[in-house]
VOGU-3710 file (C-alpha; in Angstrom, 3 decimals, decimal comma):
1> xxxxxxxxxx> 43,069/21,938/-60,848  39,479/21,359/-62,098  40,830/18,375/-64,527  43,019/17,029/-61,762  40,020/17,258/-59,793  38,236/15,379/-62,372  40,532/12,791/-63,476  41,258/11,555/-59,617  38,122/11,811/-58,411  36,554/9,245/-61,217
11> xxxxxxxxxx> 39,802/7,360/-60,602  38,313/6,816/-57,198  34,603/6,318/-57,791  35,661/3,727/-60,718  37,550/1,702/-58,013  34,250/2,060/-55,785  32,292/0,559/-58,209  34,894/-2,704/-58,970  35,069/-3,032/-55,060  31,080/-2,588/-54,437
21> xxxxxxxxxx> 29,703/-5,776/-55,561  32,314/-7,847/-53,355  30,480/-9,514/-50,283  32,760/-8,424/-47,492  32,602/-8,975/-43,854  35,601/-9,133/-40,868  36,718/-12,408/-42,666  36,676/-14,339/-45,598  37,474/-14,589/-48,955  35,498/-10,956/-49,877
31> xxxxxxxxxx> 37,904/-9,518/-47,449  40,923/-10,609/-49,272  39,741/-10,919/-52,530  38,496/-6,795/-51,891  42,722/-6,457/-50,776  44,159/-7,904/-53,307  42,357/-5,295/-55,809  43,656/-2,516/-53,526  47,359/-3,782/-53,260  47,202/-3,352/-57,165
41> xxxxxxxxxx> 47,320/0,560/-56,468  49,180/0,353/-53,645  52,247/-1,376/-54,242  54,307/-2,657/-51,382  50,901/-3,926/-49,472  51,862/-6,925/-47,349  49,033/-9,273/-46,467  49,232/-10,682/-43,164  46,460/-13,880/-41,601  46,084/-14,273/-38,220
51> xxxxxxxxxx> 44,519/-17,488/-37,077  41,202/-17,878/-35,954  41,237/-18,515/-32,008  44,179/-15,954/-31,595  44,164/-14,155/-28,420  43,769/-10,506/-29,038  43,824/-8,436/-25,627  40,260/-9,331/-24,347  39,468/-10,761/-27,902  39,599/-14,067/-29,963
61> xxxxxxxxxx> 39,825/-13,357/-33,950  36,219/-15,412/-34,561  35,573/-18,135/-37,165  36,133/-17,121/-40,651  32,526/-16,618/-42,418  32,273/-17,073/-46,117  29,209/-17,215/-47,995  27,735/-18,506/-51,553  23,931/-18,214/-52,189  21,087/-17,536/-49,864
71> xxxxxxxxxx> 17,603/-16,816/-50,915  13,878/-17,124/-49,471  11,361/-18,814/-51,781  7,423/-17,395/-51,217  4,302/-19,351/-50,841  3,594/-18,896/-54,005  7,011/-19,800/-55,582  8,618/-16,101/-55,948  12,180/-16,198/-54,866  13,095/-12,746/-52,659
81> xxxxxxxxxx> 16,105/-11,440/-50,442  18,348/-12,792/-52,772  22,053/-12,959/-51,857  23,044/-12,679/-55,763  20,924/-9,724/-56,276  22,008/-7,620/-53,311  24,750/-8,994/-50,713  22,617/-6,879/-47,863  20,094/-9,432/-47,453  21,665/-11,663/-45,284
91> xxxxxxxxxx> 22,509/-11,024/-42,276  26,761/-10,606/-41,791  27,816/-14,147/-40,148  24,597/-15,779/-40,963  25,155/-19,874/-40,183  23,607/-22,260/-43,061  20,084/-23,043/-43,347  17,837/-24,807/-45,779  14,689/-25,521/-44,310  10,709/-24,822/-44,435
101> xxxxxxxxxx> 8,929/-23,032/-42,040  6,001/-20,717/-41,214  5,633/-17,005/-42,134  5,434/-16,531/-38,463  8,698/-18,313/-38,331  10,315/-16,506/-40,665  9,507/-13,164/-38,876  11,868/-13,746/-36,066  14,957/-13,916/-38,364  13,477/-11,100/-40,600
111> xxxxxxxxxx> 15,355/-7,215/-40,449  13,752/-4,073/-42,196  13,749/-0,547/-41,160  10,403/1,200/-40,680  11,029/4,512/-40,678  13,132/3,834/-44,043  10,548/1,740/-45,803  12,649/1,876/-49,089  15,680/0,435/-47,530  17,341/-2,709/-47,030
121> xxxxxxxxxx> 19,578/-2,578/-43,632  22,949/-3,582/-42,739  22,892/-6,535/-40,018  25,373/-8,638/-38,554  26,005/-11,011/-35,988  29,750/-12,054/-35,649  29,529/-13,711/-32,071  26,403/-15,054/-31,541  25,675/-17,876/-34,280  22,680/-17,241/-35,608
131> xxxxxxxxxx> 20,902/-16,667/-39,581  18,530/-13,805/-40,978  17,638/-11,928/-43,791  17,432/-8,020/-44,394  14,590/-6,853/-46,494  12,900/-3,216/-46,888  9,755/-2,236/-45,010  7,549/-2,205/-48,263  8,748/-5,683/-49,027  8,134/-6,840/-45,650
141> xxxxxxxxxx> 5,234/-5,722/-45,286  3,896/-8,018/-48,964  4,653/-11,328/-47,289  1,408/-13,740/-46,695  0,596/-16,440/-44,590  2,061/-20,328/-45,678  5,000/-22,038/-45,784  8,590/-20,489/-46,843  12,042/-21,829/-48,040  14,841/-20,269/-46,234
151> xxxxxxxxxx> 18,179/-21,242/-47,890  21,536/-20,287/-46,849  24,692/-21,676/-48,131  27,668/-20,668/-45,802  30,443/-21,573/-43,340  31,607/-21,372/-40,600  35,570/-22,173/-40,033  38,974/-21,913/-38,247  40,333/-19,797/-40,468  41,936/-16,516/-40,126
161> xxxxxxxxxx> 41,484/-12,795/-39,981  43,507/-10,692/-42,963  44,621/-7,626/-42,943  46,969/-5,469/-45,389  50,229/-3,298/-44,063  52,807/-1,279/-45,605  55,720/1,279/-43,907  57,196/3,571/-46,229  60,485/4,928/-44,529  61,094/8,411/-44,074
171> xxxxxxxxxx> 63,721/10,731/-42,678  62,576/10,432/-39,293  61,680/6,442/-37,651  58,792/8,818/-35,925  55,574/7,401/-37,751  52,559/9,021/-39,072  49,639/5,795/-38,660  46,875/5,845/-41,538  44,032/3,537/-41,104  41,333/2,418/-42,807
181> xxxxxxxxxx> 38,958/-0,877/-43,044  37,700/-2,954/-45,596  35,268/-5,311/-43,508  31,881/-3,873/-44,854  29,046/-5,858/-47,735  27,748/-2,901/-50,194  27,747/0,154/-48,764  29,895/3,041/-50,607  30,927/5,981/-47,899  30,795/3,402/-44,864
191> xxxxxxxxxx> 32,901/1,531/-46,366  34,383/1,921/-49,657  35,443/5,506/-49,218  37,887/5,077/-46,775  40,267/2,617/-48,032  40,123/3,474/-51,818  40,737/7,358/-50,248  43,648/6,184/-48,392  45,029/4,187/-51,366  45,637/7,139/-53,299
201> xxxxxxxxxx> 46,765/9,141/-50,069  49,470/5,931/-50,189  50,260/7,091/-53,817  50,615/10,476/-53,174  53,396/9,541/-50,183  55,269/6,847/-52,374  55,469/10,057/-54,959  56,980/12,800/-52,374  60,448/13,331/-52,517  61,463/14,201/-48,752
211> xxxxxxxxxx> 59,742/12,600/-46,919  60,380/13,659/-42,957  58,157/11,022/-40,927  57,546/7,018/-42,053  54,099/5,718/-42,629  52,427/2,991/-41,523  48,947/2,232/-43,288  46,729/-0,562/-42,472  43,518/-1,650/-44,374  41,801/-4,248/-41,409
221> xxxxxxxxxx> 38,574/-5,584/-40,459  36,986/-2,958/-37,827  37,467/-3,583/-34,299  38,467/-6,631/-34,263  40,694/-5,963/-36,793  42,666/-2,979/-35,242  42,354/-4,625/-31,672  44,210/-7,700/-32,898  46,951/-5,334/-35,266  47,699/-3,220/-31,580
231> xxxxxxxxxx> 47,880/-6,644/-30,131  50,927/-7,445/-32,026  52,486/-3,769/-32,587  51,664/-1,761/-29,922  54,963/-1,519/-28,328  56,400/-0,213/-31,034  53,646/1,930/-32,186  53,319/3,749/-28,596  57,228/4,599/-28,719  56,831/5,934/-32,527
241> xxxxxxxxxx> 54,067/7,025/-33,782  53,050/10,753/-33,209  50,054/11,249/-35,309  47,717/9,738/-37,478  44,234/9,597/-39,072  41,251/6,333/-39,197  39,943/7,136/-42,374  36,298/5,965/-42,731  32,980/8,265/-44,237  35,221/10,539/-46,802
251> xxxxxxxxxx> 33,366/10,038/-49,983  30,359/12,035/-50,704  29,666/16,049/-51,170  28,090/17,239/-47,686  29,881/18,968/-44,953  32,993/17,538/-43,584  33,104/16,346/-39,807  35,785/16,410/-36,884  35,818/13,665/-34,410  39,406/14,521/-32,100
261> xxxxxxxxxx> 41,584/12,344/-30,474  40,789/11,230/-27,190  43,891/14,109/-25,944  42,121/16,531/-27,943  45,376/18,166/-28,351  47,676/16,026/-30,669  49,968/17,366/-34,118  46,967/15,115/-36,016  44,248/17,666/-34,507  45,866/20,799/-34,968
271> xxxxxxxxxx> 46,637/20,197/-38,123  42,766/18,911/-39,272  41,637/22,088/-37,445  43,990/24,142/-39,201  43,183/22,801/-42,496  39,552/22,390/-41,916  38,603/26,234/-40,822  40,621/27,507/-43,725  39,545/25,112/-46,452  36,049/23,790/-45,159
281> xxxxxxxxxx> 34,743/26,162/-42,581  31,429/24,782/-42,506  32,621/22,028/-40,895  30,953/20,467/-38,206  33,277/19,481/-34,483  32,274/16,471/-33,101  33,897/15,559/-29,084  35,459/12,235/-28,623  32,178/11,414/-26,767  30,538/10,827/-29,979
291> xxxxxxxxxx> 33,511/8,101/-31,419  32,359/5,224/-32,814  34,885/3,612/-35,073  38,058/2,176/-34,572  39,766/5,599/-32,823  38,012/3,547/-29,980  40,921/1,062/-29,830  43,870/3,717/-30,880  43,161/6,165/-28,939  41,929/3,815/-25,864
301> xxxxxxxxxx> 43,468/4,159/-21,828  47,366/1,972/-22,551  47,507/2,516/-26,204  46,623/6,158/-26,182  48,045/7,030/-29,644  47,514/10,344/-31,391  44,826/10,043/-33,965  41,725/11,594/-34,721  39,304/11,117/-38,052  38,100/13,940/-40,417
311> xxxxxxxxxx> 35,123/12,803/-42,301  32,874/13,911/-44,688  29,052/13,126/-43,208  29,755/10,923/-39,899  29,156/7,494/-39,340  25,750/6,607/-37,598  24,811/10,645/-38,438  23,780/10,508/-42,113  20,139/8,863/-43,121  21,748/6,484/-45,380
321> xxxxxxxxxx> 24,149/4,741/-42,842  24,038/1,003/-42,420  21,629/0,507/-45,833  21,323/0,320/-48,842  20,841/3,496/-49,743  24,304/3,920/-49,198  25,486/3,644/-52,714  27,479/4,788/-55,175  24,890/7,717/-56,322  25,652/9,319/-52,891
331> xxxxxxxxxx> 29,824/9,002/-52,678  30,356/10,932/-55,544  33,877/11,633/-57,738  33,984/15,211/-56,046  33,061/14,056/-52,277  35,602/11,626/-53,092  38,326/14,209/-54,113  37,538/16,677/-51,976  37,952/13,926/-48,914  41,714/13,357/-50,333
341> xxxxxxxxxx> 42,724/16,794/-50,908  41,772/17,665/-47,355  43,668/14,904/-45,718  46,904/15,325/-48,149  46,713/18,965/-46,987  46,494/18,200/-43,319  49,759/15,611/-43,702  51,313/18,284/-46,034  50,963/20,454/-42,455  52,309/17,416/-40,437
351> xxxxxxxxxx> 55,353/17,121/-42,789  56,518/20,613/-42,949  55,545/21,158/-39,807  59,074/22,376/-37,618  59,996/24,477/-34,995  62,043/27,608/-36,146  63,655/30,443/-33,998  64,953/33,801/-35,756  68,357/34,158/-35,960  68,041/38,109/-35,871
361> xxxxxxxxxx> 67,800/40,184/-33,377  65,026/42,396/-33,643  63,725/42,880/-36,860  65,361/41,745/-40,192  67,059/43,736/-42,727  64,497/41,910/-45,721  65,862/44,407/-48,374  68,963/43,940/-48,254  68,122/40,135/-48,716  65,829/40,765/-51,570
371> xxxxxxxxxx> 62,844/40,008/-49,394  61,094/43,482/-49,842  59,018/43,864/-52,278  60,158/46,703/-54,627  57,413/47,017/-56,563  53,983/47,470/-54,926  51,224/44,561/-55,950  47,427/43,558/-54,880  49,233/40,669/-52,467  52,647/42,363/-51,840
381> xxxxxxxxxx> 51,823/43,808/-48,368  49,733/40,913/-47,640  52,723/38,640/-47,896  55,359/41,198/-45,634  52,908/41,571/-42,812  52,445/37,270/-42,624  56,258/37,150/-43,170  56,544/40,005/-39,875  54,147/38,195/-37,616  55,358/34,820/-38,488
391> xxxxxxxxxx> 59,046/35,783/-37,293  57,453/37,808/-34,800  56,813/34,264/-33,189  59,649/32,684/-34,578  61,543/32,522/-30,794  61,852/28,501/-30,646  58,955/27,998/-28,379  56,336/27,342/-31,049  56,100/25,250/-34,128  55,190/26,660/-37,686
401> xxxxxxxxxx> 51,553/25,350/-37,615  51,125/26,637/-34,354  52,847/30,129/-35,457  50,672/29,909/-38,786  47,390/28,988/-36,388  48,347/31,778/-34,377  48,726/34,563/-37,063  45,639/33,044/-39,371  47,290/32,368/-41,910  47,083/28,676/-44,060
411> xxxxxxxxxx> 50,683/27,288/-43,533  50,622/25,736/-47,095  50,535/29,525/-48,126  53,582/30,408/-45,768  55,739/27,332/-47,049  57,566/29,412/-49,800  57,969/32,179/-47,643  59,442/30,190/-44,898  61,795/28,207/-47,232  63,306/31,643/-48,444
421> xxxxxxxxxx> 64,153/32,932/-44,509  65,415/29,649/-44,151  67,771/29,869/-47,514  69,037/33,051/-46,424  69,768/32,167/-42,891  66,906/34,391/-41,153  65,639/31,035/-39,863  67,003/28,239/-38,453  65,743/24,974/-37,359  66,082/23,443/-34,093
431> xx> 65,957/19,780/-33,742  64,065/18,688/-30,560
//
């Protein structure tokens, strides 16, 4: 386990670090050029443009936004908030500039943080054209009086928006929805976490066997992006999907986070809560009150879909968030890991998940069936009483996670058990 651990988790934080430098925003060539290293581990990935002036519910996909160089040049010569040297300092959407003016000037299109004087923050202006630069406090505060170069080289066109899909059939046309988005410059858990998490959570599907429900994974722009993806799927996606998790913050080593579904009440939150108090129960419950990401649009009044987010440190909650200082010191190979294994538990709940009704009446005969234990061991009577009070509830009225909530008890450690009842007909499954 601990060199699995290793091994995948620097498998994750080496993709980080190939994806970090990429200048990414909710369009433009970073966006796809940031896809098109992810479809490499997720094969199958089908990359879809929508055109810019597309009517999305109460949206328009904007302009596409693509960007070269941009730089300020000092009084005295010194070039600063360099685009090459750190994509943050210009502002998301910035429109091209190259012009001279005042230090006084300057200061109305300037961004820096005060209370983080070391870091550079995350700005953007999609639908308002205007131009800026982001610079730290400290660095700020060093400009003098005179005359300053501001240089921007960008565009703005009608292009398109681009996102990145792939269904993997299962068993069952019910559909399990994973999303993620890709629409962020440098910043590592923001941003970078989720999608190259949910990659590998892709991997880990393509590699099961049985698989009862389909997926559907998107990697989009946020909000815009998943506004204009229900725009065109909706329908569909209100008739079959019945869970789901938008994947965001999952990549460094603090406490993990719960923000539920808008219901409160789906298969998705059960199974996060079951997995969280059991695996991480230092976790901290957020209420839907406190959403910020794209659950906004899934889980909104008309789409109303089942999907809630576990996170490691939540977005807008951490001191790092929207900076620079969100790197790739602070999403870490564990945090990383640990994000994965805690989702791939809480779908390894969703799939086995079933309802099951004894077939016996009153108590079974487990001896007879080579269910007893014989011998006496440190787990033995451990294992009988969770076998008991799991067919205890086993009348058809309740599912197995709600059975294996119910009796506190991890249903990843009942799965054997339940398998065997099933094998020897103490169980059956009803289809409903």
């Amino acid at each position: 386990m601990a060199n699995k651990m290793r091994d995948l988790g620097l498998e994750m934080h080496e993709l980080c670090q190939e994806l970090f430098p990429i200048c990414r925003s909710i369009t433009g060539e970073g966006f796809r050029q940031s896809l098109e290293i992810l479809s490499k581990y997720m094969p199958g990935l089908v990359t879809t443009e929508v055109p810019t002036g597309t009517v999305s519910f109460d949206w328009e996909v904007p302009k596409e936004w693509n960007i070269r160089d941009a730089y300020i040049i000092t009084p005295n010569g010194k070039k600063i908030c360099e685009f090459q040297v750190h994509n943050l300092h210009v502002m998301g959407y910035s429109v091209p500039i190259n012009k001279k003016i005042t230090l006084d000037e300057l200061q109305e299109h300037l961004y820096s943080l005060p209370e983080q004087p070391d870091a550079i923050p995350y700005i953007t202006s999609y639908y308002k054209e205007r131009w800026g630069f982001c610079l730290t406090q400290v660095d700020r505060d060093q400009l003098e009086s005179g005359e300053y170069q501001v240089f921007i080289d960008s565009e703005l066109k009608h292009g398109s928006l681009t996102y990145g899909e792939i269904i993997m059939p299962g068993e069952s046309d019910k559909e399990i929805f994973l999303s993620s988005y890709l629409c962020h410059p440098s910043m590592a858990n923001n941003e970078l976490s989720g999608p190259v998490v949910t990659v590998f959570l892709a991997n880990w599907l393509a590699g099961l066997k049985n698989r009862k429900y389909t997926y559907r994974i998107v990697i989009i722009p946020e909000t815009i992006g998943s506004i204009t993806y229900l725009s065109r799927n909706y329908k569909e996606m209100k008739e079959k999907v019945v869970g789901g998790f938008n994947i965001t913050c999952i990549g460094d080593d603090r406490a993990y986070s719960y923000l539920p579904s808008r219901q409160g009440d789906t298969l998705s939150d059960k199974a996060a809560l079951h997995v969280l108090k059991r695996s991480q129960p230092d976790y901290v419950a957020y209420s839907y009150l406190d959403r910020g990401s794209d659950e906004r649009q899934y889980c909104s009044p008309g789409i109303n879909l089942p999907i809630c987010s576990i996170m490691r440190s939540k977005y807008g909650v951490y001191p790092e968030y929207h900076t620079s200082l969100d790197d790739l010191d602070l999403v870490t190979p564990t945090g990383l890991f640990g994000g994965f294994e805690v989702l791939r538990r809480s779908l390894e709940c969703i799939e086995s998940d079933e309802v099951l009704r004894s077939t016996v009446l009153c108590e079974p005969q487990l001896g007879k069936r080579g269910l007893y234990p014989t011998v006496s061991a440190k787990n033995s009577s451990a294992q009988v009483k969770s076998m008991m009070n799991f067919l205890a509830y086993a009348d058809g009225a309740l599912s197995s996670l709600e059975i294996a909530e119910l009796i506190d008890v991890p249903l990843w450690e009942l799965k054997e058990t339940l398998e065997t009842l099933k094998k020897e007909g103490v169980l059956e499954t009803l289809h409903r």
